[in-house]
Structure formats: C-alpha cells, structure tokens
N, C-alpha and C positions, 0 to 999 in steps of 0.2 A: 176766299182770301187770295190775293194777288200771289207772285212769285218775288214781286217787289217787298211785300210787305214781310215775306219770310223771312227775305235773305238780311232786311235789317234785323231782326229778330235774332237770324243767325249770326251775324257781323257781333253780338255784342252776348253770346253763348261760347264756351268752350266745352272740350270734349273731358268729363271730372275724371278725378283723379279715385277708381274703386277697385282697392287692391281686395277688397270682401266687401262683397252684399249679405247681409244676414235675413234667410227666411225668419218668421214670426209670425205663428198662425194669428190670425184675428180675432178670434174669438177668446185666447188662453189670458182674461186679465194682465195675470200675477207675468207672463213672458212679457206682454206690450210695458207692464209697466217698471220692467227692467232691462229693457232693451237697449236702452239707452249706457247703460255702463259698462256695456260688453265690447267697446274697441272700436265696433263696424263701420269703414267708412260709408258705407249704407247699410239702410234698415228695410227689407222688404216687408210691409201689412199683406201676409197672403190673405186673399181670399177664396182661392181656388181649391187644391187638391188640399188641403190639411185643415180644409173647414167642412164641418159633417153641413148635410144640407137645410138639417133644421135649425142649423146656427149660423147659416148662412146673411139673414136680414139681419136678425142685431148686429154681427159684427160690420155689416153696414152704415146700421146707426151709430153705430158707435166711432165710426172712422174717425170722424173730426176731434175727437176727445183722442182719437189713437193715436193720429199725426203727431198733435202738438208733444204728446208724451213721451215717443220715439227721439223727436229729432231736436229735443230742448239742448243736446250738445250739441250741434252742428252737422252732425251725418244727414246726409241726402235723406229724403226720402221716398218712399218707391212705391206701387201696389200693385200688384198679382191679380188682376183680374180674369176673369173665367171666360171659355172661348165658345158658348152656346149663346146665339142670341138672347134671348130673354134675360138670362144672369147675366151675361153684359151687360145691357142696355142699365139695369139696374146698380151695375156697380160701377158705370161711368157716370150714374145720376150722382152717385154719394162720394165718389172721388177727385169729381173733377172740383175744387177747392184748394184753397191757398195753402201751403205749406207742403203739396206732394210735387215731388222733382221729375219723378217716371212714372211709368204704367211699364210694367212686365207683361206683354202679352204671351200666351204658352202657346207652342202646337200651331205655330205658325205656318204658314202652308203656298202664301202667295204676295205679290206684293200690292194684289187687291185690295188685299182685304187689312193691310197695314195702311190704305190709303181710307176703307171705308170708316176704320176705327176714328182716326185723322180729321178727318169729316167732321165726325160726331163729335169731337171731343173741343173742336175748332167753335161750334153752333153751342156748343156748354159753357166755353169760357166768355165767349160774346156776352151771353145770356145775360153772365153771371160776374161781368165787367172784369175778368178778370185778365193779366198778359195774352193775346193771343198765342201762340207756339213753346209757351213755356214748359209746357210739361210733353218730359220727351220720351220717347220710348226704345226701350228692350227690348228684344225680339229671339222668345227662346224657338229655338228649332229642334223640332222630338220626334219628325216622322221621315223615311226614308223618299217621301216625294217632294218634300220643302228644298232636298240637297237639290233638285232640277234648278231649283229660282234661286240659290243663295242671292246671287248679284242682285236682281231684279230686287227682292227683298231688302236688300240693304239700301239700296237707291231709293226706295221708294216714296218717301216721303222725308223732309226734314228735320221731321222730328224723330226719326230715327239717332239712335248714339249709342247702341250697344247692341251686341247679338252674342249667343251663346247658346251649346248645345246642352240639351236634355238628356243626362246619359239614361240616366233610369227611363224613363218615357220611349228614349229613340231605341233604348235593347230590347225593350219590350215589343216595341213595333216588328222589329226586323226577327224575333224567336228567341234571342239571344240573351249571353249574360254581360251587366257592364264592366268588361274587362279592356286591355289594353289594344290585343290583336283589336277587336271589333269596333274599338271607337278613335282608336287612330286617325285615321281616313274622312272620318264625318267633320273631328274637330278640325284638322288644319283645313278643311273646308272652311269650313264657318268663318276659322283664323286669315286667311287669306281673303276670302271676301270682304269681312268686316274690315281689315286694314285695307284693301283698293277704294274700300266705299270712305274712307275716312274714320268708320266708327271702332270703338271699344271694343277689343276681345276677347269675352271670357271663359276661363276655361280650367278644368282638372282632367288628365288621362284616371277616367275611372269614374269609381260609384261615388256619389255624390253625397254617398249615406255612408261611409264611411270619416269616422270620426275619435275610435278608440285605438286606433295603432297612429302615433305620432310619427313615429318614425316612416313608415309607409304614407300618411299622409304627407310630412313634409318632401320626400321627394317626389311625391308625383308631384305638387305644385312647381317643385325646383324643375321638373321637366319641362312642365307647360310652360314656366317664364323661358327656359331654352328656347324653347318651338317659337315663341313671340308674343302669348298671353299676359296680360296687363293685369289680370286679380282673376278672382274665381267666386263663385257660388259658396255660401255656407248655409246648412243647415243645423248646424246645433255652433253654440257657441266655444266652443273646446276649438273650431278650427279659425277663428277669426284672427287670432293671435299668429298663428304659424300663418296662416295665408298674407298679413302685412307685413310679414316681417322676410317671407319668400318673395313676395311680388313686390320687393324695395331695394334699393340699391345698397349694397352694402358699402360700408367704409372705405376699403380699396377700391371699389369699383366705382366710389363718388372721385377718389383721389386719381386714379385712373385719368378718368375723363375731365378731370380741370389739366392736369397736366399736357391732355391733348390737347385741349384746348388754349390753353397758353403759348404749346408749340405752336400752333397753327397759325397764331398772330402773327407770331417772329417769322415764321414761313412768309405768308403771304404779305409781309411786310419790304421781303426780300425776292418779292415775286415768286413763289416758287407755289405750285398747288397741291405737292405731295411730298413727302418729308420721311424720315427716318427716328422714328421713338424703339429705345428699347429695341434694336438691332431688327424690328418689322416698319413695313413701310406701311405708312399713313396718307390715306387719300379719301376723296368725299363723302363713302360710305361709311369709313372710317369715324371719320368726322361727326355723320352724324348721329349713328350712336352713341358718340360721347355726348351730344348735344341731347340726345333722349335720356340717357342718364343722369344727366345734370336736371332734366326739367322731371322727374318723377322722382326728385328728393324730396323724402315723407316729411321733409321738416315745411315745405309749402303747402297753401292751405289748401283743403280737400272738400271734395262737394261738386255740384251743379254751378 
C-alpha cells in the first residue's frame, strides 16, 4: 500500500473519543453477551491473557457472533490479540472482519513489529475486500525495553491511534508492585509520546485490577486526566462508569471554556491575541484548552 493511499484513509479517520475501553474475555458467553449494556465507550474481545489456551480457538470462532453482540449499541470495538507468532497469525485470521475498530496489540516492544502486524493485517483486508487501513491499532507497552522506542512506536505505522501502559505486566517485568512511585515515570512516557505522535493516551496511576474501592479508583483516574490522559483501561465493569464520568468535562468546565471562547472572539475582533478572563490572562495555550474541552463533550458521538 502506497503512503498516498493511507493518508486518504487518514484524511477521512479521527482520533475516537474512549474515555473506557472494557476488557471482555472471549470465551465467558454470559460477559460478551452483556457487554454491551455496561456504558463502555469501547468493548475489548480479549483473546490473550484471560483466555485459558484450550479455549483459545472457539473464542476464535466465535469472534464474529462476538462482534456483532458487543457493539450493537455503538461502542467501538476492539481485540486483544496474542504476541506469539502462531496465536497471532491465527487471530488476525478470525479478526480481521467487518465490525472490529482496533487490534490491541500487548507487550509491544518495537516499532517493527507494529509495522509487521500492519503488513499482515493490510494483505487480510485486501483479501477479504474489505477498507484497507481501517482497523486501527492500540499499542500496549509492559516491558522496560519498549520505554527506549516509545516515539518510534508511535510513528510507526498509521494505523496507530492509541498507546497505553501495562501496569500489571510492566511491574511485573521490572520486580516490582503497580503502585504510584513505580509507574509514574513509564506512564507520562507513553503520555508524552502518544500526544507528539498525535495518538490517544491511555491511562490509570496504578493497578489496573483494582476496582472495589471507588473512591481510590476515582482519583487516580481524576490524576491521570490532570497529567493529560484522555480515558483509561477497564477491567470489570464497576469502573466504566466512574472512568466516563472522570475523563469528561464537567459542567463548569464545559461553561468555562465557552466562555473563553466567546472572549476570544470579541478579542481578536479587536485585534488583540491575549485578553484578561476572570482577573488571569488568556493567550493561545489558554485557548486551546478550552477548544479541547469543548471538543470532548460526552454529549458528541463516540467511536471510531
């Protein structure tokens, strides 16, 4: 495929709007086939780590009955493919079909092999007539030698549109536990690259399996939107709710930023390119923050 032919692909793609992705092992019927009323603005089909190996094929076979099930309400939908050759190979065969939005790739490690997946995935949808570049991908990072490539990794190919750390994976790599001190440092990595490269950053400070203290969950997410995270990873559905409702603009902060934005007319109407709101000065940074917060009001549609 050309670089022509991407960038129309690209030209007519945006970067979705996923304040929570919901795991959903593959195989667990009774979960796939209520996935769909739990909130998420995506639905991940794991196939990887929460599928035993000898229920690894059916929930293969089954993908395409999984798909349609997931995302009959409009949530994106996603799949967690496995990072060994052979289970690749095999679950690029049954995924690559109509109605998956991403591929989560795990354990990412270069931006090789984001380019090899790409490849393969590009020669499936030919195949099998279907948009070429439309299924885009995730790109979790879980090991302490992925942090050398963040950049390269995010460049790597166009069908990149999200990256996000592995905390349980990356503590485990490194000896450690997923706590704050430790994974500080990795995520605003990832946070940082994935906004220079243009893509999605997602993100929780902590364990990722933590889901019975609200209150503790809800501010580590309210940290992460600080730091500049856009939505987060879930694994049970108890966090889907608090994760949309953290990684959303709230009310004053919608009214906030019209208000900037109203000034900024009358400003630059009067020639002037920075201005005084509310006894602080406003200038283009200013600006476009509010312009971010106006564009990630939940009340706009969501998806791929």
């Amino acid at each position: 495929m050309t670089k022509d032919t991407f960038a129309a692909i690209e030209s007519t793609m945006s970067i979705p709007r996923w304040r929570s992705l919901l795991f959903v092992p593959a195989h667990v019927s009774r979960f796939v086939d209520t996935a769909h009323e739990r909130g998420a603005d995506g639905i991940i089909l794991d196939l990887e780590d929460s599928v035993p190996q000898d229920q690894k094929g059916e929930s293969r076979r089954q993908l395409c009955a999984s798909v349609a099930k997931v995302g009959r309400r409009g949530a994106s939908v996603l799949v967690r493919v496995n990072r060994g050759l052979r289970a690749l190979a095999a679950d690029l065969d049954a995924a690559v079909i109509a109605g998956v939005d991403a591929f989560v790739l795990p354990k990412v490690d270069s931006a090789a092999w984001v380019a090899e997946i790409a490849n393969a995935v590009s020669e499936l949808e030919r195949e099998r007539n279907l948009a070429v570049g439309r299924i885009r991908f995730l790109a979790l990072i879980e090991t302490p030698a992925a942090l050398q490539s963040l950049s390269a990794i995010a460049s790597a190919h166009p069908r990149m549109v999200a990256m996000a750390l592995g905390p349980e994976d990356f503590s485990a790599s490194v000896g450690g536990a997923p706590e704050l001190d430790l994974l500080l440092t990795p995520n605003l990595s990832v946070l940082f690259a994935a906004r220079a490269a243009g893509l999605l950053p997602l993100g929780s400070i902590g364990s990722i399996g933590e889901f019975s203290d609200k209150d503790r969950l809800r501010e580590a997410a309210a940290h992460a939107r600080r730091l500049g995270f856009a939505g987060a990873l879930a694994i049970h559905p108890a966090q889907v709710a608090i994760f949309n409702k953290t990684f959303s603009p709230s009310p004053q902060e919608l009214e906030w930023a019209r208000r900037v934005l109203v000034a900024q007319k009358e400003a630059t109407a009067q020639g002037r390119g920075a201005f005084a709101l509310d006894g602080k000065m406003v200038d283009p940074p200013v600006i476009r923050r509010a312009r971010d917060i106006i564009a990630t009001d939940p009340g706009a549609e969501l998806g791929v």
